[in-house]
C-alpha positions as CSV (number, residue, x, y, z in Angstrom):
1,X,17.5,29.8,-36.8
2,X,15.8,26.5,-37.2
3,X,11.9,26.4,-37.0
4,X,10.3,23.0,-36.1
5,X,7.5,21.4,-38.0
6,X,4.7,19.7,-37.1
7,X,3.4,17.2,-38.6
8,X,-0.1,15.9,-36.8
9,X,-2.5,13.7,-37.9
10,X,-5.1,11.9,-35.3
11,X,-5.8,8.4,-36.0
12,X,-8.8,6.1,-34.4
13,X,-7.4,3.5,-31.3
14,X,-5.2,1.1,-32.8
15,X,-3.1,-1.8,-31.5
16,X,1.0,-2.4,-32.9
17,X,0.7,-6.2,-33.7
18,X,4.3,-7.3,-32.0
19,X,5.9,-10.0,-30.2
20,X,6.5,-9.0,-26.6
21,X,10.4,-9.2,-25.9
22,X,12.0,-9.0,-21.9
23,X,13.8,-5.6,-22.8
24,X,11.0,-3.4,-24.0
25,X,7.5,-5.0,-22.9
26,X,8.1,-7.5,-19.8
27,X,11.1,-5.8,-18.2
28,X,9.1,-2.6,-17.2
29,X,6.5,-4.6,-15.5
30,X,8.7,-6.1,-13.8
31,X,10.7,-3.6,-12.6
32,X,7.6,-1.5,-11.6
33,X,5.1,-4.3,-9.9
34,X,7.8,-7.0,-8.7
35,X,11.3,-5.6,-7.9
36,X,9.8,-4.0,-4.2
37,X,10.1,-7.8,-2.9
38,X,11.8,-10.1,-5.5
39,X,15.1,-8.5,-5.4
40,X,18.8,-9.7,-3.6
41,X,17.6,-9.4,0.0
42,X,14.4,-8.5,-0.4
43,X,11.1,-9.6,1.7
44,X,10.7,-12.5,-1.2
45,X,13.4,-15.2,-1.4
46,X,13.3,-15.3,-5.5
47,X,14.8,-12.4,-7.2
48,X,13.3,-11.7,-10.7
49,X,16.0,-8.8,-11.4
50,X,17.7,-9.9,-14.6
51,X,16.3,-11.6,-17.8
52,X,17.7,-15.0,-16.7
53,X,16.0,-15.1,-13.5
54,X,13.2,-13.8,-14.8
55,X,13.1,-16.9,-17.6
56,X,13.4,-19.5,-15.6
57,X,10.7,-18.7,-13.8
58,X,8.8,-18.0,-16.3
59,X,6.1,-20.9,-15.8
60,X,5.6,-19.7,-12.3
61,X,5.2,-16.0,-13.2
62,X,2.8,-16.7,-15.8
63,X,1.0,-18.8,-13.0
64,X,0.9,-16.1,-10.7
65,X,-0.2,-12.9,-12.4
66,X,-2.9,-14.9,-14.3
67,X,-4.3,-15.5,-11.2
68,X,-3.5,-12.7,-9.4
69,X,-1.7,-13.8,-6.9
70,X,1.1,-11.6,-7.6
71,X,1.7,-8.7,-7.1
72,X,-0.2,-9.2,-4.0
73,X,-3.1,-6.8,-3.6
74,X,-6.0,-8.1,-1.7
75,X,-8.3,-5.0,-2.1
76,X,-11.0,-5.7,-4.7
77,X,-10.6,-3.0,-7.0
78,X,-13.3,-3.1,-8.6
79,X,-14.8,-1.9,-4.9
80,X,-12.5,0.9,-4.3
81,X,-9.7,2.5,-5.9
82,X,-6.7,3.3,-3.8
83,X,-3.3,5.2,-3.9
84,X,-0.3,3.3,-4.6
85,X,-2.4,0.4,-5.9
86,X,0.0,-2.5,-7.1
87,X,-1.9,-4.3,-9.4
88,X,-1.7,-5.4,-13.1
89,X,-4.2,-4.7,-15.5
90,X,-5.0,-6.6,-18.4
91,X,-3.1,-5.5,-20.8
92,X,0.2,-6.1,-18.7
93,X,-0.7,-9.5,-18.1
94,X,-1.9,-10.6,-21.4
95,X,2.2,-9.0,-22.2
96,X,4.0,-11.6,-20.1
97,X,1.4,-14.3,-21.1
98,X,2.0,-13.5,-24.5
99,X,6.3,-13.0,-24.0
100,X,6.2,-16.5,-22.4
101,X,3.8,-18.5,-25.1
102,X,6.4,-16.8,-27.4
103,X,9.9,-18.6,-26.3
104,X,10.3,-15.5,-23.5
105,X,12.8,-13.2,-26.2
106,X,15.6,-11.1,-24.9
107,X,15.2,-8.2,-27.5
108,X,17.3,-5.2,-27.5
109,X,19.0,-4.7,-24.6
110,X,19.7,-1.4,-25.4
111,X,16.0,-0.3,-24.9
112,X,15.8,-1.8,-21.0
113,X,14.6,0.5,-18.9
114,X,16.7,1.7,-15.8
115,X,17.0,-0.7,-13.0
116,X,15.3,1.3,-10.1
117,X,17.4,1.9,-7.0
118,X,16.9,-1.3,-4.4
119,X,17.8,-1.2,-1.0
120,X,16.7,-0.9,2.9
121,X,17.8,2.9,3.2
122,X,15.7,5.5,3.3
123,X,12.9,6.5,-0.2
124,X,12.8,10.3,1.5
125,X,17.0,11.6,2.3
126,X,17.7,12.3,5.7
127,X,15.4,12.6,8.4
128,X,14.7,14.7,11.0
129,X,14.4,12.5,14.2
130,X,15.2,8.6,13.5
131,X,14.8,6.0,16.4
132,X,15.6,2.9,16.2
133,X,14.6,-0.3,18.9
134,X,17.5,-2.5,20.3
135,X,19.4,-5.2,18.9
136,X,16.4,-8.3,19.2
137,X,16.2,-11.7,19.1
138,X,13.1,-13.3,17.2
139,X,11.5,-15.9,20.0
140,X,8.9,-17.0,17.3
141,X,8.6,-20.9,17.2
142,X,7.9,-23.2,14.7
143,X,4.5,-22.6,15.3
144,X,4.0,-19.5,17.1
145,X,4.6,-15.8,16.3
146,X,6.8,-13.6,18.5
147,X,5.0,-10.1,19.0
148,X,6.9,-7.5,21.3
149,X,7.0,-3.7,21.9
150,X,9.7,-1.0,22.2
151,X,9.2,2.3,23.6
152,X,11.4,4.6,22.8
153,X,12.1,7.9,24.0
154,X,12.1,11.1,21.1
155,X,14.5,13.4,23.6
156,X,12.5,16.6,21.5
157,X,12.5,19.3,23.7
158,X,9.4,21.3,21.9
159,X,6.3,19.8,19.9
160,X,6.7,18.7,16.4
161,X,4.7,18.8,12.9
162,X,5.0,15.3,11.7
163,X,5.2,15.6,7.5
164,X,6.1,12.1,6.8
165,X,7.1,8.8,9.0
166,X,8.7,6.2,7.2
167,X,9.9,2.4,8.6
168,X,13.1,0.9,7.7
169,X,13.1,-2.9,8.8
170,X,16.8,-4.2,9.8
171,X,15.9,-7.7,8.9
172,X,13.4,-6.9,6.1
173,X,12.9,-11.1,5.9
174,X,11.8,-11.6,9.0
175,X,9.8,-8.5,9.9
176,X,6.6,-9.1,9.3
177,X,5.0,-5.7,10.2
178,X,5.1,-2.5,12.5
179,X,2.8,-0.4,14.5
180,X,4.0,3.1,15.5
181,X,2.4,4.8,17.8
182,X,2.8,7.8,20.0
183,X,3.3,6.1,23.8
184,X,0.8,7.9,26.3
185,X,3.0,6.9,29.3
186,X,6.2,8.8,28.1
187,X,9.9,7.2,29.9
188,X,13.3,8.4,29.6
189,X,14.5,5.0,28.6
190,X,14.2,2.2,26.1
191,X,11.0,-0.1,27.9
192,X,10.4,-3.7,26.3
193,X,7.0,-5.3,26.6
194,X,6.8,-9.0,25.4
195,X,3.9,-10.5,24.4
196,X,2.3,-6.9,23.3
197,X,-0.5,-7.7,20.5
198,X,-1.3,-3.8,19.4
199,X,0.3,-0.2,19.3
200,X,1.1,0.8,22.5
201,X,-1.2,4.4,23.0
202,X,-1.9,6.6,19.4
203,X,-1.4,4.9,16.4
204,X,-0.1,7.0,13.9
205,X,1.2,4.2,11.0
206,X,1.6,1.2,10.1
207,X,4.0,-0.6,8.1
208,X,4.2,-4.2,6.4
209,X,6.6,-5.2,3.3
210,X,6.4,-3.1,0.4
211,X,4.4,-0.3,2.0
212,X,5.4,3.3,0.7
213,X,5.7,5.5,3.6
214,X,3.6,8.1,5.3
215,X,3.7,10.9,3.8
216,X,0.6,13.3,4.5
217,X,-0.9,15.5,1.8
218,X,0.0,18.9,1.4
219,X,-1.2,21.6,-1.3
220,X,-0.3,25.0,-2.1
221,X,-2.3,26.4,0.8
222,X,-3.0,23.3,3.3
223,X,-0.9,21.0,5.2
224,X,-1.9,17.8,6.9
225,X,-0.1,16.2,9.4
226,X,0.2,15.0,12.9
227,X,1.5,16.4,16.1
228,X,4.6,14.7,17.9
229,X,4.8,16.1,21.7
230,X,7.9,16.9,23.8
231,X,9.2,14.4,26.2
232,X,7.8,11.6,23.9
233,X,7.9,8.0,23.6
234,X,7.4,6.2,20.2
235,X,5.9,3.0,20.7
236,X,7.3,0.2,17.8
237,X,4.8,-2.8,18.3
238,X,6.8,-5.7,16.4
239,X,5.1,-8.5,14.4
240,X,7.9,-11.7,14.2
241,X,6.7,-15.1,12.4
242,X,6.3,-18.2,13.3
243,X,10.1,-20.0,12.2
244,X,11.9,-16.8,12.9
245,X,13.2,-17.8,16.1
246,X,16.9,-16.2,16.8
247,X,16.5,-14.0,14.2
248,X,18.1,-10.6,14.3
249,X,16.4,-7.5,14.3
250,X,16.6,-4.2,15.1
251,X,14.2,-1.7,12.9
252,X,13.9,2.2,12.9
253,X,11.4,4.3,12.2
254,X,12.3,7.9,10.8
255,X,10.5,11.6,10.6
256,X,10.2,14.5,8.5
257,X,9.1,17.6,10.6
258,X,7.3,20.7,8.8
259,X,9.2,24.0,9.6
260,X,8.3,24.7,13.8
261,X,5.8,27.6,12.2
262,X,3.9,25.4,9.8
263,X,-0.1,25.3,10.2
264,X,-1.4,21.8,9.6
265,X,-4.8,20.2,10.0
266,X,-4.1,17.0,12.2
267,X,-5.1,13.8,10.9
268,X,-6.6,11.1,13.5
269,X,-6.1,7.4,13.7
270,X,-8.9,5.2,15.2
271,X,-10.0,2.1,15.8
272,X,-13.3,3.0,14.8
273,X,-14.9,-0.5,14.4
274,X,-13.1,-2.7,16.8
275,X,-15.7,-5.9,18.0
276,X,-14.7,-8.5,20.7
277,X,-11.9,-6.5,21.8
278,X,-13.0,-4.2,24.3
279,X,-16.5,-5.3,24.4
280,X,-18.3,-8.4,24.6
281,X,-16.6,-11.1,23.2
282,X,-17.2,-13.4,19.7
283,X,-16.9,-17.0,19.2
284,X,-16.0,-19.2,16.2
285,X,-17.7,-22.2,16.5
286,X,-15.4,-25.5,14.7
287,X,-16.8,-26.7,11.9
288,X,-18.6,-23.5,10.6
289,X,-18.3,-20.8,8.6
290,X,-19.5,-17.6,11.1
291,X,-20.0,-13.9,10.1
292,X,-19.5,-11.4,12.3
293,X,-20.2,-7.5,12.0
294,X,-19.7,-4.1,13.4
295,X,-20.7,-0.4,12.8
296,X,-19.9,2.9,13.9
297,X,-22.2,5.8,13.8
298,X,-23.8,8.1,13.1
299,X,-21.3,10.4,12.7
300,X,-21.5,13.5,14.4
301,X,-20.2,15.9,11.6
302,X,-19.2,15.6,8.0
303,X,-15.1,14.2,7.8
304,X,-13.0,13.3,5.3
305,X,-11.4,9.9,5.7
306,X,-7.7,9.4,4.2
307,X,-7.2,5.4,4.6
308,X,-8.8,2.5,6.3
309,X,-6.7,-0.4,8.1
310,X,-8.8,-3.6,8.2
311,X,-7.6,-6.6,10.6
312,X,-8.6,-10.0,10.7
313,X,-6.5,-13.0,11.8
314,X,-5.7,-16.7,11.0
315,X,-9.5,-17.8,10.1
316,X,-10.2,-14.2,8.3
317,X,-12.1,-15.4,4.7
318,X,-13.6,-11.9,3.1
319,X,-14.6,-8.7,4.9
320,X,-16.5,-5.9,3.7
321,X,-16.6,-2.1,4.9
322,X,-18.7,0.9,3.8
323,X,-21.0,3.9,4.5
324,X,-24.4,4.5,4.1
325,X,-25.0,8.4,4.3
326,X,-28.5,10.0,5.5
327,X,-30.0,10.2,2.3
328,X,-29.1,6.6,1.5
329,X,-26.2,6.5,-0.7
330,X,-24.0,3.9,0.2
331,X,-20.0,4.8,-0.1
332,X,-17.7,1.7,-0.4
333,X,-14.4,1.4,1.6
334,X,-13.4,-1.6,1.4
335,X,-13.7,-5.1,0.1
336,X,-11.2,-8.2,0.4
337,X,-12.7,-11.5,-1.0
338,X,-9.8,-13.4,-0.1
339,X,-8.6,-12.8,3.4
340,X,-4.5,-13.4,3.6
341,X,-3.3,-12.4,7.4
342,X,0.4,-12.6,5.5
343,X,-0.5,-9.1,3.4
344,X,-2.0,-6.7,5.6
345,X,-1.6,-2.8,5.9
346,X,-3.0,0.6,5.2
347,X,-5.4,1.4,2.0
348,X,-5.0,4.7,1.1
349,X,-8.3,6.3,-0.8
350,X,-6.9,7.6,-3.6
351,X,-8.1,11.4,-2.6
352,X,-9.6,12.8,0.6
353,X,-12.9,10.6,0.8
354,X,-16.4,12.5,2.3
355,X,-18.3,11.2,4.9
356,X,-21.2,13.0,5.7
357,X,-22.5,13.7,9.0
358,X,-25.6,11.3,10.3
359,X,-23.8,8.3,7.8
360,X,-22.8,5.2,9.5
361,X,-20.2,2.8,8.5
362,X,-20.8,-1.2,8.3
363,X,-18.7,-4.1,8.3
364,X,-18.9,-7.8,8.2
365,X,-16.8,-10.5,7.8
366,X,-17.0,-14.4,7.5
367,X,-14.6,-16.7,9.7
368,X,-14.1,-20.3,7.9
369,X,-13.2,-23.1,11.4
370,X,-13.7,-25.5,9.3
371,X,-11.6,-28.6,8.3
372,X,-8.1,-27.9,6.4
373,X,-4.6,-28.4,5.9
374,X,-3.9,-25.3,7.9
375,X,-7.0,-26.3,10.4
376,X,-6.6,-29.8,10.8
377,X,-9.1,-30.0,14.3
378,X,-11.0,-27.2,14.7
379,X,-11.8,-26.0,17.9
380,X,-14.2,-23.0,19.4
381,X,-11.6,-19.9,18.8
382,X,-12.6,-16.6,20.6
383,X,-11.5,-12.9,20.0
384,X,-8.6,-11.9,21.5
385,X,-4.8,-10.2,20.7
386,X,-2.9,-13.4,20.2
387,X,-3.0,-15.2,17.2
388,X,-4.7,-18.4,17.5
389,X,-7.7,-15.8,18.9
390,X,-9.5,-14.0,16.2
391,X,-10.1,-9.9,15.5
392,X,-12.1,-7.9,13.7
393,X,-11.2,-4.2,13.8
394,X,-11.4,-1.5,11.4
395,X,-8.8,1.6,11.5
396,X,-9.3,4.8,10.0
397,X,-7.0,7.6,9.5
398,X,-9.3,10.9,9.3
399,X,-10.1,14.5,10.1
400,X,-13.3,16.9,9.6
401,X,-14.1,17.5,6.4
402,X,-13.5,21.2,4.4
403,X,-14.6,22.2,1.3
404,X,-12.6,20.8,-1.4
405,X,-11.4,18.0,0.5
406,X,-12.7,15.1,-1.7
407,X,-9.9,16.9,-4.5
408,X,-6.9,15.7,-2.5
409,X,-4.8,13.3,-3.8
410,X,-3.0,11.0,-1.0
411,X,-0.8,9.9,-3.3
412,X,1.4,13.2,-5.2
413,X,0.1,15.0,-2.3
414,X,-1.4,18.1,-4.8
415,X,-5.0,19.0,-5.4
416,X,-6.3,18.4,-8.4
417,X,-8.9,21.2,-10.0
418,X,-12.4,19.4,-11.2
419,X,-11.7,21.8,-14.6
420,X,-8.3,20.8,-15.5
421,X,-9.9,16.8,-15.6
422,X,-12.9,17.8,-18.0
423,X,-10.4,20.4,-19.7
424,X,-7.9,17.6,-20.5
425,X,-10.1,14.5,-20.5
426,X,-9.4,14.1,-24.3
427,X,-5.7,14.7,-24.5
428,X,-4.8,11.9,-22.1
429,X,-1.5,11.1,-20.1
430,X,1.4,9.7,-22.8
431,X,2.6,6.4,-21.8
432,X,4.1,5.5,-24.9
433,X,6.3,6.7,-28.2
434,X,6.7,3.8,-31.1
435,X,8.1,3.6,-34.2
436,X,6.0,2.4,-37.7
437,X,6.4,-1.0,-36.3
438,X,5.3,-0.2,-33.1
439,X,8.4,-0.4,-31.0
440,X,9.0,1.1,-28.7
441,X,11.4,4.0,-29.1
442,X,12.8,7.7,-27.9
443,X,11.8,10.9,-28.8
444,X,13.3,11.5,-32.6
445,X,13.2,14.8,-34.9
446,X,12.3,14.4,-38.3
447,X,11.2,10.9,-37.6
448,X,7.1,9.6,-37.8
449,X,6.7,8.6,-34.5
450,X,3.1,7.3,-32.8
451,X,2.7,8.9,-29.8
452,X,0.0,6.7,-27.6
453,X,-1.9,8.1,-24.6
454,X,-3.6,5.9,-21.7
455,X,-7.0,6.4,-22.5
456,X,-6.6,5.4,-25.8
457,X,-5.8,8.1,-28.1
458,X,-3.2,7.3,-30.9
459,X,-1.3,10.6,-32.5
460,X,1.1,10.7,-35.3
461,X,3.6,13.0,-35.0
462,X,6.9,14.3,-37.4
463,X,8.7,17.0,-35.8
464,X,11.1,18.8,-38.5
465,X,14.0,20.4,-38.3
């Protein structure tokens, strides 16, 4: 019998001096932060998914991520943290700045990572109800949006545990997002409302390109969810760009039931900070830069927020959200310094955030009606649902808080024991095996390998056979 060996010796943080190559360093960036839109029918008309695209755009990618325009992420992170967060970090773009100042090399193409699976079907398998909105026409203009609901009948004959929604755009170009919401005046056919700015009743999700799906957390003992009722209608409010006219369309949206004896704790979704809408109205005057704020509070009990949804319009320039609790302490939500109405959607907090009761929540935002190439003549805009008219409303998805709550993660949906992180702080996740020359390089026996962790700890290692 053969009895392995090991061979362990701890060094201090070190760095591999190297040359970053496509096939080891650059590819897996790509793959990971880019391929969700810059792939063959994707939401982005240039594909980056071989080395030869990726080359010849080279000047442009190294433009981009420098920047940080790409991969788009307008959530200032050093704010707030968030679930599914597709950003860069340094390192990764110091790697393709390097690669490209380099002459952009190939390397082996034996070490390229696996090309992940892209399409327009389903991330989850098979679902348990999917309902999907009419064959439609865009009747966006060259200079208007199209925006249109569909209310669509479930046909469930009992109530349903909703585990996870997900939206699969049929023209994934020209969708530019999707509100689903549970319809509060239920029909037993297919109802079309043009000109329909919001969710139609209780908004349960919301999509835009290269959103993950909804799936709620669950943990060995608790499941969160929301409740679909019998003789239901699904609400898809549609979101069409300006130069889609004619376009085709016709998007689902698909569920993933618990089992009918499941317990859940049901998560709400409110427009908690919603100003000009439903109240008195706010102006933009031309030639100005205006702020304009909101609040909500005090809360009546302590809850536990999951995401926040913030919504501006064509004049949006920064927004800020966050909490100040009883005793003072202020909790950030949210921050965008650079407002894009093209990237919008759902922030997820990257575990079930506390908000305790008597704590009100704040928000302001600047509008910029001045002069520019997008705002030629500037004239007084007011809130309103279309367009042209402005909004400022914050959505929340939340519940009442429990003990344990803020140790939920959103994103792997598993709880996450304050001892484990203390327990293992020093060992660190491995993201990383290399070679003497630090390349990197698959598990080998009887081989010194460096095995490199992400907080920065370097082992070497020499299993024996």
């Amino acid at each position: 019998m053969k009895k392995g060996i090991l061979i362990l010796l701890i060094l201090p943080i070190i760095g591999f001096t190297q040359n970053p190559n496509y096939s080891e360093h650059v590819a897996p960036i790509i793959y990971d932060k880019c391929l969700k839109c810059h792939h063959n029918g994707g939401i982005a008309a240039l594909s980056l998914e071989t080395y030869g695209n990726t080359v010849s755009n080279s000047g442009m990618i190294q433009h981009v991520t420098s920047t940080g325009e790409m991969p788009p992420w307008p959530p200032d992170t050093l704010y707030q943290d968030y679930a599914y967060q597709n950003t860069l970090s340094l390192d990764e773009i110091n790697t393709i700045t390097d690669w490209i100042s380099n002459g952009s090399p190939l390397g082996d193409t034996s070490l390229l990572p696996t090309m992940p699976t892209l399409s327009s079907s389903s991330q989850l398998g098979i679902p348990d109800l999917e309902l999907q909105m009419p064959t439609y026409a865009s009747t966006a203009t060259s200079n208007a949006d199209d925006y249109v609901c569909f209310s669509i009948p479930t046909g469930l004959m009992q109530n349903k545990k909703i585990r996870a929604i997900e939206v699969i755009p049929g023209n994934i170009q020209t969708v530019h997002h999707v509100l689903v919401s549970i319809d509060q005046f239920a029909n037993n056919s297919v109802i079309t409302t043009p000109n329909c700015m919001g969710p139609q009743g209780g908004l349960i999700y919301s999509y835009a390109p290269g959103a993950p799906p909804l799936i709620y957390p669950e943990t060995a003992n608790m499941s969160f969810g929301s409740e679909l009722t019998a003789n239901s209608s699904i609400s898809l409010a549609m979101h069409y760009p300006e130069g889609s006219l004619g376009q085709i369309d016709s998007t689902k949206v698909r569920f993933y039931f618990y089992p009918q004896n499941t317990t859940i704790r049901e998560i709400s979704n409110e427009f908690l900070i919603n100003e000009g809408l439903f109240g008195a109205p706010f102006y933009l005057p031309p030639n100005q830069i205006t702020e304009v704020t909101g609040s909500y509070g005090p809360t009546t009990q302590d809850y536990s927020l999951m995401s926040v949804f913030p919504h501006m319009h064509l004049l949006g320039k920064d927004l800020i959200c966050y909490a100040v609790t009883p005793t003072n302490d202020t909790i950030n939500l949210i921050k965008i310094d650079n407002w894009d109405f093209e990237w919008q959607g759902d922030y997820y907090f990257e575990k079930l955030l506390k908000i305790p009761a008597g704590s009100i929540i704040y928000a302001k935002g600047n509008y910029d009606n001045t002069v520019s190439p997008s705002n030629p003549n500037p004239v007084t805009v007011q809130s309103g649902f279309n367009t042209q008219d402005e909004m400022f409303v914050f959505v929340f998805q939340f519940l009442p808080y429990q003990i344990g709550d803020e140790n939920i993660s959103t994103e792997n949906s598993s709880t996450t024991n304050t001892n484990s992180i203390i327990g293992n702080s020093s060992i660190g996740k491995l993201i990383k095996i290399a070679d003497i020359m630090g390349r990197q390089v698959p598990y080998k026996r009887n081989t010194p390998l460096f095995y490199i962790y992400d907080n920065g700890r370097v082992e070497k290692k020499m299993i024996l056979d």
